[in-house]
C-alpha positions in Angstrom: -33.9 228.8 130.8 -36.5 228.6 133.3 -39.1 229.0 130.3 -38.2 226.1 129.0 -38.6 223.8 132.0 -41.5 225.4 132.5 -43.6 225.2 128.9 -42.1 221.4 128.8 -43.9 220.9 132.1 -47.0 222.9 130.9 -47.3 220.5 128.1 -46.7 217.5 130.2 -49.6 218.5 132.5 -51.8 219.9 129.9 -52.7 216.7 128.1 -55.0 215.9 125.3 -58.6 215.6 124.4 -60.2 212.9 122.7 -59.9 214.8 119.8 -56.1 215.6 120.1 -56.4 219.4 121.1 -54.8 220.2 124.2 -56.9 220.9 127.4 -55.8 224.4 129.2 -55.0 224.5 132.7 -57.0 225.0 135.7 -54.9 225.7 137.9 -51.2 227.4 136.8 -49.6 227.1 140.3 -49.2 223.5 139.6 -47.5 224.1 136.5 -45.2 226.2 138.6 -45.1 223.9 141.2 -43.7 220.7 139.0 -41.3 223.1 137.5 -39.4 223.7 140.3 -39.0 220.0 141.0 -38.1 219.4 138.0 -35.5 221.9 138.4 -34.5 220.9 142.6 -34.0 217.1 140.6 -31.4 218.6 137.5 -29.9 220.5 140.2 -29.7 217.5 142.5 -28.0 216.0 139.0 -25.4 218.4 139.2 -27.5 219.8 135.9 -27.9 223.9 136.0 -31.7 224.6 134.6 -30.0 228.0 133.2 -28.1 226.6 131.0 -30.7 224.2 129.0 -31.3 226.1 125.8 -34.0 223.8 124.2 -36.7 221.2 124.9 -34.8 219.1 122.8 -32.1 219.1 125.0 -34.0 219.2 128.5 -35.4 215.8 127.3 -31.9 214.1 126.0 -31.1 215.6 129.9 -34.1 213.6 132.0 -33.8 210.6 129.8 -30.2 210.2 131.2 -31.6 210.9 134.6 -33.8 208.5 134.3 -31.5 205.7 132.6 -29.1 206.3 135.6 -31.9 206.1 138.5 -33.0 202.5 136.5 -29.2 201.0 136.9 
């Protein structure tokens, strides 16, 4: 789900203020932006963005990208 990658992204860019409430976006293009290259690098993974159904799961998903890019 495209929603997905892109709310995980949204939060990932949003960040927090001092006093742990999150900051809104400026500028939404570049929450679009980093969502389609997060989805060009699942895709170059052989991963298809349509078929991640949770958060949970597109995490579990870049943390095995990322293990396999460190060996």
């Amino acid at each position: 789900m495209k929603s997905i990658i892109r709310n995980f992204v949204a939060k990932m860019v949003a960040g927090r203020s001092d006093d742990g409430i999150m900051i809104t976006l400026s500028d939404p293009r570049k929450v679009d932006f980093q969502a389609a290259m997060l989805e060009d690098l699942l895709m170059r993974n052989g991963i298809d963005p349509n078929a991640i159904t949770s958060e949970a799961q597109l995490k579990m998903i870049l943390s095995r990208i990322s293990s396999m890019e460190n060996q």
